[in-house]
C-alpha positions as CSV (number, residue, x, y, z in Angstrom):
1,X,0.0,0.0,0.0
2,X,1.0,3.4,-0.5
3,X,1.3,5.6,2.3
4,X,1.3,9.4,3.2
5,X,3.8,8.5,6.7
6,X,6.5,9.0,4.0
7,X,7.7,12.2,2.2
8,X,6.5,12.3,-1.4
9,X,9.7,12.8,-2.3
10,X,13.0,12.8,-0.1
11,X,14.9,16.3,0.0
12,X,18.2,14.8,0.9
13,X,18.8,13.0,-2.3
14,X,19.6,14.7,-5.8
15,X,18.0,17.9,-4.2
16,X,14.9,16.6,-4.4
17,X,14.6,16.2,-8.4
18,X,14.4,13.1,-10.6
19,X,14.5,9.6,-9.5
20,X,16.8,9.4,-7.0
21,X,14.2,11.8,-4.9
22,X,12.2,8.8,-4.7
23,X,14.6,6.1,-3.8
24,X,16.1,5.4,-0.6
25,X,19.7,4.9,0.4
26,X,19.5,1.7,1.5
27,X,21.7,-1.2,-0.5
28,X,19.5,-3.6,-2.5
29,X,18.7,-6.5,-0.1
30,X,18.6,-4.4,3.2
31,X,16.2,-5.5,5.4
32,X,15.6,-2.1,6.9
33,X,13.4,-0.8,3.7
34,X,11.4,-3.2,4.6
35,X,11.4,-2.7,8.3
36,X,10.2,0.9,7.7
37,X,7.6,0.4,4.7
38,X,5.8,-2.2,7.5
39,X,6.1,0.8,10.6
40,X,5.0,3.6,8.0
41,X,1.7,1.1,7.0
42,X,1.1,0.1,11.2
43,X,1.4,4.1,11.7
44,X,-0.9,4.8,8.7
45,X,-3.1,2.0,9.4
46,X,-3.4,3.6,13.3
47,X,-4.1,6.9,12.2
48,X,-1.8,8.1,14.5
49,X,1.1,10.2,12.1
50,X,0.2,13.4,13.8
51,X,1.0,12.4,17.2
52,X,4.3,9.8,16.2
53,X,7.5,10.9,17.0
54,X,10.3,8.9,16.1
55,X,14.1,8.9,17.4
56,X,16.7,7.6,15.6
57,X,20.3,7.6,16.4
58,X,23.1,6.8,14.6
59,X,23.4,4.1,12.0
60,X,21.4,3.1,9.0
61,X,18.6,3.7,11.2
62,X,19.8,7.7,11.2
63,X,18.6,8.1,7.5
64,X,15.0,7.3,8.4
65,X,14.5,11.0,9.1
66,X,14.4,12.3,5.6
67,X,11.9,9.4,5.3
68,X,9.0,9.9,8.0
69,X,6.6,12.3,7.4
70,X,6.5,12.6,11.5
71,X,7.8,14.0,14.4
72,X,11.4,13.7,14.2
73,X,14.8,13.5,16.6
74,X,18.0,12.4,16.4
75,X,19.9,10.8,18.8
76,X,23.9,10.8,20.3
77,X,24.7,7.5,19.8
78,X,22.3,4.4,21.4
79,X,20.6,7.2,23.8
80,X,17.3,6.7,21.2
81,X,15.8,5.2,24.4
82,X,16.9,8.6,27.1
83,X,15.5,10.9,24.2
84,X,12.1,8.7,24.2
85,X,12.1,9.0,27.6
86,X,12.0,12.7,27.4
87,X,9.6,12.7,24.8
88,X,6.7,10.8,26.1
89,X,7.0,12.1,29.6
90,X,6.4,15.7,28.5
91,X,3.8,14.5,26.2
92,X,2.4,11.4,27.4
93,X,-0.1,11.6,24.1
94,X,2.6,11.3,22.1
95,X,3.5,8.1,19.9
96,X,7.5,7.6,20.7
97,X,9.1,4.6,18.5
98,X,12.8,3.8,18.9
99,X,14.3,2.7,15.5
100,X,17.8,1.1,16.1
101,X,20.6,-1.1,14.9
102,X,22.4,-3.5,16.4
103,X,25.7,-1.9,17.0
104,X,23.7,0.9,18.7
105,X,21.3,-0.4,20.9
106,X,23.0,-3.2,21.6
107,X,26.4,-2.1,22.0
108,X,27.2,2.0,23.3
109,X,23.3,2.3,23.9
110,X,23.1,-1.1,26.4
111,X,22.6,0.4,29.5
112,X,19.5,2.9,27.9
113,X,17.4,0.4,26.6
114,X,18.0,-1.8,29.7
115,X,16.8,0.9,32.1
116,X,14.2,2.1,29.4
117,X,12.6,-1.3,29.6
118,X,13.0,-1.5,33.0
119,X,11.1,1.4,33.8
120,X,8.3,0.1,31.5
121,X,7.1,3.6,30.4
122,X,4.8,3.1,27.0
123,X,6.9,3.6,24.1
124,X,7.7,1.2,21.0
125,X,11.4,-0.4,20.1
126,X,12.2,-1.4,16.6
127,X,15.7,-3.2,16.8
128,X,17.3,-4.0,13.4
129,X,19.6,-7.2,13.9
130,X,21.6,-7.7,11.0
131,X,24.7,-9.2,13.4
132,X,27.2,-6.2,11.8
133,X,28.2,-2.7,12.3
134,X,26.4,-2.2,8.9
135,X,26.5,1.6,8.3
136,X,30.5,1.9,9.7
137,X,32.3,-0.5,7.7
138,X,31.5,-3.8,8.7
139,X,33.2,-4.5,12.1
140,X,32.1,-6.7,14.5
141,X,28.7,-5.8,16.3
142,X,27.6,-7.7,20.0
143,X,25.5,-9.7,17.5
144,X,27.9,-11.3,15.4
145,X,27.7,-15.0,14.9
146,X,30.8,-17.1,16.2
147,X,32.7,-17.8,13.4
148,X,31.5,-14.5,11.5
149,X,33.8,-12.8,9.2
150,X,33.8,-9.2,9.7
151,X,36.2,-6.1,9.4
152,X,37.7,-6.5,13.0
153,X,37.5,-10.1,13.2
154,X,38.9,-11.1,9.8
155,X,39.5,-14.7,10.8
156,X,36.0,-14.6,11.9
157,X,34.6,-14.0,15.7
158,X,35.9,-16.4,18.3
159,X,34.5,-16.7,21.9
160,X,37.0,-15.0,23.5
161,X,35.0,-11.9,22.1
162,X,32.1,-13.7,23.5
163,X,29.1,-15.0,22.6
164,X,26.7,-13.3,20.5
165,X,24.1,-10.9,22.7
166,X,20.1,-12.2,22.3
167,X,18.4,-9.0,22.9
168,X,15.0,-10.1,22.7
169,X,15.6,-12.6,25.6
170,X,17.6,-10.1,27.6
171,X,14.9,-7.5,27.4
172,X,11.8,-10.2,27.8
173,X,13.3,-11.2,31.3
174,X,13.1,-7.7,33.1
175,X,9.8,-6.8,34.8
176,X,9.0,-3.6,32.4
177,X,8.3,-5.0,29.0
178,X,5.0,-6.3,28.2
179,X,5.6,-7.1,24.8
180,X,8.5,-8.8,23.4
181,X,9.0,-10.8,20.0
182,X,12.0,-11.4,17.3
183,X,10.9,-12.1,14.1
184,X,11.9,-12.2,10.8
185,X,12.1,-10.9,6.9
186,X,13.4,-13.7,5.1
187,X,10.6,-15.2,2.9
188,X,6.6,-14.0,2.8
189,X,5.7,-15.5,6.0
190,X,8.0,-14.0,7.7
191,X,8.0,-10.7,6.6
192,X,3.6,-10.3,6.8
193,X,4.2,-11.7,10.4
194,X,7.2,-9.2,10.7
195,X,4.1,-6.6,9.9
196,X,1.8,-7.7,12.3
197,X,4.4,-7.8,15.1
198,X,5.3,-4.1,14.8
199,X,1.8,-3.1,14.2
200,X,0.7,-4.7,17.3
201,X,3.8,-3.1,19.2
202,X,2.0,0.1,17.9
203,X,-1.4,-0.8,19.1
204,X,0.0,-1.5,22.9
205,X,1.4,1.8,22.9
206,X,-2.0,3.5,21.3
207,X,-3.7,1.6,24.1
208,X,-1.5,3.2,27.0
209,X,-0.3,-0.7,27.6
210,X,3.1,-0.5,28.4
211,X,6.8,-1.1,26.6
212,X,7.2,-3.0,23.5
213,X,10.1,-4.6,21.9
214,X,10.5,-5.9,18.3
215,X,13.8,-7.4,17.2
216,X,13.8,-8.0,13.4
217,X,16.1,-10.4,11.8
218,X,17.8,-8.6,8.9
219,X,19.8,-8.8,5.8
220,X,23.0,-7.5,5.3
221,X,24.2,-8.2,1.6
222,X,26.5,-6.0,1.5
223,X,28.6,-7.4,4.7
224,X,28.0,-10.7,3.8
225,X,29.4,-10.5,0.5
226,X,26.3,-12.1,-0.6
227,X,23.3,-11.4,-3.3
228,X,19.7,-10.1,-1.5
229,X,18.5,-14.4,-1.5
230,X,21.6,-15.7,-0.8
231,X,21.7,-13.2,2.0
232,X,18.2,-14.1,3.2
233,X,18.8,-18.0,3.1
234,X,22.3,-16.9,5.8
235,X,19.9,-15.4,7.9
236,X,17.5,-18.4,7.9
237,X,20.2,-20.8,8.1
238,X,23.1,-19.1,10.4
239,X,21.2,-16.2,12.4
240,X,17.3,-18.6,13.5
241,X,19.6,-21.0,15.3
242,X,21.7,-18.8,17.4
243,X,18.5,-16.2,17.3
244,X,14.9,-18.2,17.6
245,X,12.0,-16.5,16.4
246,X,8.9,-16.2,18.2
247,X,7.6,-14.2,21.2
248,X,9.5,-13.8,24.2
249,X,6.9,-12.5,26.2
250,X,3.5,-11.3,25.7
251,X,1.8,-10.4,29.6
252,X,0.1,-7.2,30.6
253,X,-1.5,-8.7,33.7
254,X,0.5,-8.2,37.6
255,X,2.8,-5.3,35.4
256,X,2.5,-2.0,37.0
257,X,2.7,0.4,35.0
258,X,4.9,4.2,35.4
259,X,1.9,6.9,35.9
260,X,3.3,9.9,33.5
261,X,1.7,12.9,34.8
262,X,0.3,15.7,32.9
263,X,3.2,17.8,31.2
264,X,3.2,21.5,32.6
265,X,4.9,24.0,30.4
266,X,4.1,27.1,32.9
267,X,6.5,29.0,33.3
268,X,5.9,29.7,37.3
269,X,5.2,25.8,37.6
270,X,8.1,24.8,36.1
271,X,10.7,27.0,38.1
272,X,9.0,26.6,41.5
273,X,9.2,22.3,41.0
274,X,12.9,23.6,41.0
275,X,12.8,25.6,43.6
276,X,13.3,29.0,41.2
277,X,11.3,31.7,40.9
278,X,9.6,34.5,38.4
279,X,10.5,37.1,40.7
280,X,13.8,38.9,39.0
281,X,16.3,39.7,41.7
282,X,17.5,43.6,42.2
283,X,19.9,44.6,40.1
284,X,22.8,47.1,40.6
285,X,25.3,47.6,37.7
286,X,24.4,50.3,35.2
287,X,25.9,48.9,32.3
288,X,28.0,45.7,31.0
289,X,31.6,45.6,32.3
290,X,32.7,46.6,29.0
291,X,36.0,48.1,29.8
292,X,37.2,44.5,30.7
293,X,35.6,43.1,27.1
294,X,33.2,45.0,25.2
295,X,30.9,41.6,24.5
296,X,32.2,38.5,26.3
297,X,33.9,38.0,29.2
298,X,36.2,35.1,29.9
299,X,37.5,33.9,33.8
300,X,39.5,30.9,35.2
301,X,39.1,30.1,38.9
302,X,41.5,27.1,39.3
303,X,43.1,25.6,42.7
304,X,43.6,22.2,44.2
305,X,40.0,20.2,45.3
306,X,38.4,21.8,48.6
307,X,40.2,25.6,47.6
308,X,35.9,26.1,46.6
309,X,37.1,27.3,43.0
310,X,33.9,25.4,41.4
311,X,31.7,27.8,44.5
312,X,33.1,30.9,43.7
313,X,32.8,30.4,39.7
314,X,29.0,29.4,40.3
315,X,28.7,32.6,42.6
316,X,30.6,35.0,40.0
317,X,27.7,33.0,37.4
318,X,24.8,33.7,39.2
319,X,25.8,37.2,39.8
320,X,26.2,37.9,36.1
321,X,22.5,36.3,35.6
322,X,20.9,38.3,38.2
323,X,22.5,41.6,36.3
324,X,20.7,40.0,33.1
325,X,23.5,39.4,31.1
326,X,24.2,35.4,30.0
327,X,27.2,33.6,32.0
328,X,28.1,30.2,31.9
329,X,30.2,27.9,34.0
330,X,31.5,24.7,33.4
331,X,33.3,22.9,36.0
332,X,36.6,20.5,35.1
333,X,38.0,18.7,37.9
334,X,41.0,17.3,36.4
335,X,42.7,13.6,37.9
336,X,43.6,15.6,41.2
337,X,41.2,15.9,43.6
338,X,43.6,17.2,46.2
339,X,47.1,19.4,45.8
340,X,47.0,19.7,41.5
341,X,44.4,21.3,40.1
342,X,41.0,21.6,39.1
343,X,39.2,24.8,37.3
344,X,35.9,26.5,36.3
345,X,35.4,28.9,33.0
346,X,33.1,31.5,33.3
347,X,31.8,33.5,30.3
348,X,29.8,36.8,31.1
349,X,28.4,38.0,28.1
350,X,26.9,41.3,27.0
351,X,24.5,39.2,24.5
352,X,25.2,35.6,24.1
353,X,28.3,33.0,25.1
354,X,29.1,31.5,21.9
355,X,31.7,28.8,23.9
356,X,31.6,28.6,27.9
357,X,35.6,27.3,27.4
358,X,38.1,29.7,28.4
359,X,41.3,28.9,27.0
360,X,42.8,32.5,26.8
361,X,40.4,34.2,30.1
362,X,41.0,37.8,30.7
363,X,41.1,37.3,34.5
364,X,42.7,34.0,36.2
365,X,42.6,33.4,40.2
366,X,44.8,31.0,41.2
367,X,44.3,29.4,44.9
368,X,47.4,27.5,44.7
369,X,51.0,27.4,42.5
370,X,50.4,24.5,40.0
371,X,47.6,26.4,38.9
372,X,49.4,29.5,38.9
373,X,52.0,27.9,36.7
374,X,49.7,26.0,34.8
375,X,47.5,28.7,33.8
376,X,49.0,32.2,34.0
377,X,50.9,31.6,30.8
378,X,47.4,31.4,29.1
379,X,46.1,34.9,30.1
380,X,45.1,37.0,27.5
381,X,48.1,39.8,26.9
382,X,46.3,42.9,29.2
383,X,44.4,40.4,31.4
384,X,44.8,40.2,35.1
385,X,46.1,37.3,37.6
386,X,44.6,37.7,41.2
387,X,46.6,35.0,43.5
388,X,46.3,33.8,46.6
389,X,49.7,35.0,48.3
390,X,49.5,33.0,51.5
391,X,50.4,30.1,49.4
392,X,51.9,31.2,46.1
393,X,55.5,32.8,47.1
394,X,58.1,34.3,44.5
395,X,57.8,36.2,41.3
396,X,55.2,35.1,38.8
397,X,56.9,33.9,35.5
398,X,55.7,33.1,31.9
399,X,53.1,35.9,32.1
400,X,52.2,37.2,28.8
401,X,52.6,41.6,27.8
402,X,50.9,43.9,29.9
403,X,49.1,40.9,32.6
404,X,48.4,42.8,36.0
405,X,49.2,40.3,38.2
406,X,47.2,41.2,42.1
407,X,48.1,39.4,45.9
408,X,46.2,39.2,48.0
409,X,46.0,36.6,50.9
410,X,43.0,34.6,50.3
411,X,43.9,32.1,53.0
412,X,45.1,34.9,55.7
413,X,42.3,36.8,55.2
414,X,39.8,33.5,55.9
415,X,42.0,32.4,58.9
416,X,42.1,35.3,60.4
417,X,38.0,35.5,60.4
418,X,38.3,32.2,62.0
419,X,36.8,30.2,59.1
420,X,38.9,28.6,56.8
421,X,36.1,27.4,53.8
422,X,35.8,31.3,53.3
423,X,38.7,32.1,51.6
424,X,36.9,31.4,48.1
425,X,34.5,34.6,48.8
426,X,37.9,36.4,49.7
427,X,38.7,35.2,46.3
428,X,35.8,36.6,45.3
429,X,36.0,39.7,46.4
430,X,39.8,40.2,45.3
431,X,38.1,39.5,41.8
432,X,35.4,42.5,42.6
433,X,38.2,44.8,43.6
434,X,40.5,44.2,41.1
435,X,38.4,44.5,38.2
436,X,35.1,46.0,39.3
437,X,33.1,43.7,37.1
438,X,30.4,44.0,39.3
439,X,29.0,46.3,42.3
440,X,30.2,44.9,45.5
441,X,25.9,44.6,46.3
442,X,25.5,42.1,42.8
443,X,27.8,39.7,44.8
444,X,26.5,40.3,48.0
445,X,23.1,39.3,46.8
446,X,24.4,36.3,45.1
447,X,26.1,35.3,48.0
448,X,23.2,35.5,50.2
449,X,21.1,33.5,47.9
450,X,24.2,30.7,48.1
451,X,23.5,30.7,51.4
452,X,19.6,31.0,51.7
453,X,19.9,27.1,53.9
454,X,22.7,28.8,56.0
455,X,22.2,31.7,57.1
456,X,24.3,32.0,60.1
457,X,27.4,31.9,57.7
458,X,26.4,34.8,55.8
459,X,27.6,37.0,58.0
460,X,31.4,35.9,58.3
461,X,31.2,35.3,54.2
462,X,30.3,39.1,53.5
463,X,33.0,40.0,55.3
464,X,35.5,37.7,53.7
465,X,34.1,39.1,50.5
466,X,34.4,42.4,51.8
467,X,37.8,42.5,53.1
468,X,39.0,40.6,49.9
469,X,37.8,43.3,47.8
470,X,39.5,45.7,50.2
471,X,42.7,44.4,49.8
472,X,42.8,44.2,46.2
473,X,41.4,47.7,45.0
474,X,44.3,49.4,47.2
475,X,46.7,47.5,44.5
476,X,45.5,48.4,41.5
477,X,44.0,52.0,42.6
């Protein structure tokens, strides 16, 4: 039958003109034309195209979305099932369908379809087992045969690369699933019960039943070295015996199934169920810091793990947000948790951060001396270092032209307030004076919101911030 699922014509190829607009780009003898004519028809059939949305990652299966005349997302490589997660729980009406190879679901994408099935929420799995890394060149996938030839095992696979993995039974024995069968395209039979299978998978889902899991048997002639009905009689004869057909299991009774609630897109809902708010906080600078950066506004806070680096960078983010310009920070901790160094770029931008990374930052504060050394060679020529000079003794080398450098005693200053996790805000601070990125009051208020769950310490930390800033304004003047 025809069907309206599919584009009348597909875009990608020859621009859209001539015959190649109507033909796929699968090889002759690939199953998975066939796996998608019978989902387009069970979709059709349903009368469900305007609700579908189907996630393909990457693979053959990735080509299906110049295809589907549906909803349409691609996937990082096996997270198809995450995605569909994502899907049907904001829109529960929604019909979500996996479509997925072998080397993908099976392989990087494991543990997702695992916990996927596990969780049993409603949505429909097509698995295309064709026991190769078809789209890739041919190496060895977790369902190659013993004995298989392929790209990576040229002398053909041997159990020391273990056996070949039955998805079908794996997924059938976990408590989610309701609906599990392998079938089949190589002759008639197969392939019109290869239909039904999938339709029904579609129906289950339509019906609010549960998760359903199709693994199809497919043809790789290319691979296999093999014309399309030599290549279907190797899958009858070599992939049946290691793979049996049939249903795996077929049960709806003593499941329970995941209650998806209603999908809120309100705004005030949706920030109070994260403990956010609409309410926009005061705001005190008149302008963007522009004599620092006229647009975008790079900083590296780096120091050994427990120096509170990552805090301070989230702080210095949050400060930038509240003023309404965009800021990002990304945390890296680096193999040393304690005595190397870890560090946090921080972009404040007048309009948008086009990369949160900052390579070249125009202001570095270093908490100890590997990241002094590690990092102040990378300031921008003009920038600014701001160290901690209770720990970092000596001349600072390797500086590039015109770097400011500023000391200030990050550690001093904390001990002698009696509180030692506080030299971060003195850190802080040091950055305020130095550069006067900010009021003093746009880090204040940050601050305070850091420490909405303890506020006895606010206090001691605004006057660590205080007396940071203190010290560093009399140096640069």
């Amino acid at each position: 039958m025809s069907t309206s699922v599919f584009y009348r014509q597909f875009e990608r190829h020859a621009n859209g003109e001539g015959i190649n607009a109507h033909s796929t780009t699968y090889c002759p003898g690939c199953g998975h034309g066939l796996v998608q004519k019978f989902l387009a028809e069970a979709i059709d059939e349903l009368g469900v195209q305007d609700r579908t949305v189907l996630v393909s990652p990457v693979g053959c299966s990735v080509f299906s979305y110049y295809y589907f005349d549906v909803g349409n997302t691609q996937a990082a490589h096996g997270r198809a099932p995450a995605v569909a997660i994502g899907h049907k729980t904001a829109n529960p009406d929604s019909i979500v369908i996996c479509y997925q190879g072998d080397g993908d679901l099976a392989s990087i994408g494991l543990a997702e379809i695992v916990s996927t099935a596990q969780l049993g929420i409603p949505v429909t799995v097509i698995f295309v087992n064709n026991a190769i890394y078809g789209m890739t060149g041919g190496q060895m996938a977790p369902t190659t045969l013993i004995g298989q030839r392929t790209t990576t095992t040229p002398k053909g696979r041997t159990t020391l690369a273990g056996q070949p993995l039955k998805m079908a039974e794996l997924i059938s024995g976990l408590d989610g699933p309701v609906f599990v069968e392998r079938v089949a395209l190589f002759d008639n039979r197969r392939r019109t019960h290869a239909k039904r299978s999938i339709k029904k998978a579609l129906e289950l889902q339509v019906a609010g039943t549960g998760f359903s899991f199709v693994e199809v048997l497919s043809e790789c002639p290319v691979h296999l070295g093999l014309e399309p009905e030599a290549a279907e009689e190797w899958v009858s004869d070599n992939m049946v015996p290691i793979f049996p057909l049939g249903v795996k299991k077929d049960a709806t009774e003593g499941i329970a199934f995941p209650v998806i609630p209603t999908a809120t897109f309100d705004p005030a809902t949706t920030l109070s169920a994260v403990g956010a708010t609409t309410e926009r906080p005061p705001r005190f600078a008149e302008d963007f810091p522009a004599h620092i950066d006229p647009e975008d506004i790079s900083f590296k806070l780096a120091g050994s793990g427990g120096d509170g680096a990552q805090t301070a960078a989230m702080i210095l983010t949050r400060s930038a947000i509240n003023e309404g310009f965009d800021s990002t920070h990304i945390p890296s901790y680096g193999p040393e948790s304690r005595g190397g160094t870890s560090y946090a770029d921080v972009h404040v931008a007048l309009k948008e951060v086009m990369s949160p990374a900052a390579p070249r930052p125009h202001v570095l504060v270093a908490f100890n001396t590997p990241s002094l050394a590690k990092f102040g060679p990378t300031v921008r020529p003009g920038g600014m270092v701001i160290y901690d000079s209770s720990v970092i003794n000596g001349r600072v080398e390797g500086l590039a032209d015109r770097v400011r450098t500023v000391a200030v005693p990050f550690t001093g200053v904390a001990s002698e307030l009696g509180a030692a996790l506080v030299k971060n805000v003195v850190a802080l601070g040091a950055l305020q004076g130095a550069t006067n990125v900010f009021p003093t009051e746009t880090f204040l208020t940050a601050i305070r919101a850091t420490l909405k769950q303890k506020c006895a310490m606010i206090p001691i930390n605004e006057e660590a911030f205080k007396m940071g800033s203190k010290l560093a304004s009399e140096q640069v003047g």
